[in-house]
C-alpha positions as CSV (number, residue, x, y, z in Angstrom):
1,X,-87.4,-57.7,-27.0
2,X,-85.9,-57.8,-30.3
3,X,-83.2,-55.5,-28.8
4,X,-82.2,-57.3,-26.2
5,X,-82.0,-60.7,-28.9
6,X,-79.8,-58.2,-30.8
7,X,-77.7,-57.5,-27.6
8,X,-77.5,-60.6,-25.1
9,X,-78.1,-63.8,-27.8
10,X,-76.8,-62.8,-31.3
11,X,-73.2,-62.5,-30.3
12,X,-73.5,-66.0,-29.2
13,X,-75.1,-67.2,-32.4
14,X,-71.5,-68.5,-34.0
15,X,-70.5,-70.3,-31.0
16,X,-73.8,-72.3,-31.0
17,X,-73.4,-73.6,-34.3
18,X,-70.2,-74.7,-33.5
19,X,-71.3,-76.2,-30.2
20,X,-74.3,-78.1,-31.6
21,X,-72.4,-79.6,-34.6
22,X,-69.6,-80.7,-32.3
23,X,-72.3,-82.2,-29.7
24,X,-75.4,-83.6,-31.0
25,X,-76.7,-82.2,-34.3
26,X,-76.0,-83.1,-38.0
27,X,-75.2,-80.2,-40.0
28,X,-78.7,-79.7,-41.8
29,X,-80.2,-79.6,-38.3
30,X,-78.4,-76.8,-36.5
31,X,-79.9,-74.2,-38.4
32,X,-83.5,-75.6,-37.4
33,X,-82.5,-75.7,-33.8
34,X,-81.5,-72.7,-34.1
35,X,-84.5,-70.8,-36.3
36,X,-86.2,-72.5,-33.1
37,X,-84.4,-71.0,-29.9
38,X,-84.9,-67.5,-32.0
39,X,-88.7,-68.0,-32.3
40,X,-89.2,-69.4,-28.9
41,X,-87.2,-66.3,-27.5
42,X,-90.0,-64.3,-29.6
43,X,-92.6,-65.8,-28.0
44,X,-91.3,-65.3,-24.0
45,X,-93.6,-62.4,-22.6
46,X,-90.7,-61.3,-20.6
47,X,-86.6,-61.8,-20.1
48,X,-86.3,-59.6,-17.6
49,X,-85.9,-63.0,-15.4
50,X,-83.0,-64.8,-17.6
51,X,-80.3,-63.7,-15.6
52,X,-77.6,-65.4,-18.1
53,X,-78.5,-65.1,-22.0
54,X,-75.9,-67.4,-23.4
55,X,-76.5,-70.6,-20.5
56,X,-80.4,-70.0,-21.1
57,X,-79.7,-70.2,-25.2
58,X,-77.3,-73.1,-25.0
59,X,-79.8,-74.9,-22.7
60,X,-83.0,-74.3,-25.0
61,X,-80.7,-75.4,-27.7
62,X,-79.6,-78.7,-25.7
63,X,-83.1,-79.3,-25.0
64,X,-84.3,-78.9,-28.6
65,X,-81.8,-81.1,-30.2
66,X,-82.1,-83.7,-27.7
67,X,-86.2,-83.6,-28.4
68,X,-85.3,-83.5,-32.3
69,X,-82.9,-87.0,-31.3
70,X,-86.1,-88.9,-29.2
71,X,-88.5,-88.2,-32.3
72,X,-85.7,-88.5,-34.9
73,X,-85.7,-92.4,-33.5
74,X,-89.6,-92.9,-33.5
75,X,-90.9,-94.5,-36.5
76,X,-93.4,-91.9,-37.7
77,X,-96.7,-93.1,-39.6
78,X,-98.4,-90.3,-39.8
79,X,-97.4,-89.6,-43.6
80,X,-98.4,-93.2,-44.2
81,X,-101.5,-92.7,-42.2
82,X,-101.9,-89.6,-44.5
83,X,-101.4,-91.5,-47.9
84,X,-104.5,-94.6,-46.9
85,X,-106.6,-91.9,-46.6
86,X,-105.8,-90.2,-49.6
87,X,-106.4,-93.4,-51.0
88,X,-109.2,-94.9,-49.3
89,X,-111.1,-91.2,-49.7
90,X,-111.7,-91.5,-53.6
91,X,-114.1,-89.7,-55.6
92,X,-115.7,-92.3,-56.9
93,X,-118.8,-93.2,-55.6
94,X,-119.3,-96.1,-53.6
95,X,-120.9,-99.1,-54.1
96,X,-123.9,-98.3,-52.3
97,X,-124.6,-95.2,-53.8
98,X,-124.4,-96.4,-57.6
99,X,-126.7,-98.7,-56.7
100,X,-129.0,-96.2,-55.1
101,X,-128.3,-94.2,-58.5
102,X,-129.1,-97.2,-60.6
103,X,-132.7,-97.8,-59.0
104,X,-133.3,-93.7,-59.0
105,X,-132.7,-93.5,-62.2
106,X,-134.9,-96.6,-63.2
107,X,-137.7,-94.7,-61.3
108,X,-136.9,-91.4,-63.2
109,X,-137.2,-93.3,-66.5
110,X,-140.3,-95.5,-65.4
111,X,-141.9,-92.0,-64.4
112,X,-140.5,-90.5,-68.0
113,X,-142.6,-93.1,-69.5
114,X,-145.8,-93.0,-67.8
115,X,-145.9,-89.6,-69.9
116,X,-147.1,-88.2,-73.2
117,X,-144.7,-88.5,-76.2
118,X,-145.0,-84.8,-76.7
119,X,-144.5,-84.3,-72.7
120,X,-141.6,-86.2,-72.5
121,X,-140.0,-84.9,-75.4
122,X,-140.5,-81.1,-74.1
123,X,-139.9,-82.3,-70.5
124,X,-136.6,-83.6,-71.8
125,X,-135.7,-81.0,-74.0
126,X,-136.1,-78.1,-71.1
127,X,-134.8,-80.1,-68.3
128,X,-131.8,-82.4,-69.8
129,X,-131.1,-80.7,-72.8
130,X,-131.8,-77.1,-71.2
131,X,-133.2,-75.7,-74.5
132,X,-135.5,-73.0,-74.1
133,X,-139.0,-72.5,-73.8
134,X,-139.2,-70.3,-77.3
135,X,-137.4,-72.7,-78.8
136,X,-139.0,-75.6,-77.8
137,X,-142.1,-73.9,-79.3
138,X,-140.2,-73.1,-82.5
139,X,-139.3,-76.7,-82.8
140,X,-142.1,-78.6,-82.4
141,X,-144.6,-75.6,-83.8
142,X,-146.4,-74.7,-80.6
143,X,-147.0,-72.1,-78.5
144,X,-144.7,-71.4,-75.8
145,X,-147.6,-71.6,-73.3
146,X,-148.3,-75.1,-74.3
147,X,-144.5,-75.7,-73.6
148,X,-144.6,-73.8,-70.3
149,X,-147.4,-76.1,-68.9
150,X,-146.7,-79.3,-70.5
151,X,-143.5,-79.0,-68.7
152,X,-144.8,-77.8,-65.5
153,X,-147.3,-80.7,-65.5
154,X,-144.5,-83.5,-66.5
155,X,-142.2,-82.3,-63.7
156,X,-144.8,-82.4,-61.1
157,X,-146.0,-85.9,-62.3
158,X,-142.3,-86.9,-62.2
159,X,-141.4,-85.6,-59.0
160,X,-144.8,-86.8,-57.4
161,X,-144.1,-90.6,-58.9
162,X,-139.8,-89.7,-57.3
163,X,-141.2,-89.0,-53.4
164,X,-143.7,-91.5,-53.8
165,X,-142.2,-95.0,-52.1
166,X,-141.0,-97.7,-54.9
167,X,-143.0,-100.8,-54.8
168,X,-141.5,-103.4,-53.0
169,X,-139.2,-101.3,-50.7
170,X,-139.5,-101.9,-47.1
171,X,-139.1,-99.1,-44.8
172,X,-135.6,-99.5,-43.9
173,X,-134.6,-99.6,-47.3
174,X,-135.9,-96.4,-48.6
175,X,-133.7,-95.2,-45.1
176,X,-131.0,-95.8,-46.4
177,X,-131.5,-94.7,-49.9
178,X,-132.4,-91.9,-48.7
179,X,-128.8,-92.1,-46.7
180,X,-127.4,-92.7,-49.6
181,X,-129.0,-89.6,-51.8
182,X,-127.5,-87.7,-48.9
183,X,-123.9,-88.5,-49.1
C-alpha cells in the first residue's frame, strides 16, 4: 500500500495544493484536507480497483473540502455544550447533600454524647485524631486494653445509634438520605 501512495499519489501531491487553494480551501485548510486523503488512502483494504490515482485523489479531496465548507457554516455548540457542563458539574456538594451532612453529623455528635467522658475522649482521639492505642494509654495513664475496648464499645454504640432511624423521619425521607450518602 504505502508503495503504491509512494508511486501513483505523491507525485500529485503539489498539484493538489495548488488546486485546492485555487478552488475551495483557505490556506490553513489544505494541508488538513490533505493529511486526510493520505489517512483515508491508509485505511482502503485494497486499490487494486482505483483505476485512475490522481481523479480518485482530487475527488476525495473535492469531497472533503466541500464537507469541511457544509460544517464550516453550521453553528457548532458542542464546545458551549461542553463548558455548562463543566460548570454545572462542580465539586461542591449540593444542596441536598449538605443538608444530609448537616443532620448526620448532628446524629454523630448526639451519639458522641450519649457516651462516657472518658469514652468519648478515647473514641475521639483513635478515630478523629488517629492517635494510637499506646498512646492513648500513655496519655490518659491507662492500659492499652482499657483503650482497645472502650473504643470498641463507643464505636459500636455509635454506629448502632447511626443505622438506627432518626426520630421523626418518615420513611421516604431516610430514602433519600440514604440517596444522598450514596452520591
Amino acid at each position: 500500500m504505502a508503495e503504491w501512495v509512494g508511486r501513483e499519489i505523491l507525485p500529485h501531491e503539489r498539484d493538489l495544493r495548488v488546486w485546492l487553494q485555487r478552488r475551495f480551501v483557505a490556506a490553513d485548510d489544505v494541508e488538513d484536507i490533505v493529511q486526510e486523503c493520505y489517512c483515508r488512502f491508509a485505511q482502503l483494504p485494497d486499490v487494486s480497483g482505483i483505476g485512475s490515482p490522481r481523479a480518485y485523489l482530487f475527488t476525495m479531496a473535492r469531497n472533503l473540502a466541500h464537507r469541511q465548507r457544509r460544517t464550516a457554516t453550521v453553528v457548532r455548540i458542542d464546545p458551549l455544550a461542553d463548558a455548562d457542563e463543566d460548570y454545572l458539574h462542580s465539586d461542591l456538594p449540593s444542596p441536598e447533600r449538605v443538608a444530609v451532612a448537616r443532620q448526620e453529623l448532628g446524629r454523630v455528635q448526639a451519639a458522641l454524647a450519649t457516651l462516657s467522658d472518658r469514652a468519648r475522649r478515647i473514641f475521639l482521639m483513635r478515630r478523629v485524631e488517629g492517635i494510637s492505642q499506646k498512646e492513648i494509654a500513655a496519655t490518659l495513664g491507662i492500659s492499652e486494653m482499657v483503650v482497645e475496648n472502650e473504643a470498641s464499645r463507643s464505636l459500636r454504640a455509635i454506629l448502632k445509634l447511626m443505622t438506627e432511624p432518626a426520630e421523626g423521619q418518615s420513611a421516604p425521607a431516610k430514602q433519600a438520605a440514604s440517596r444522598a450518602r450514596t452520591r
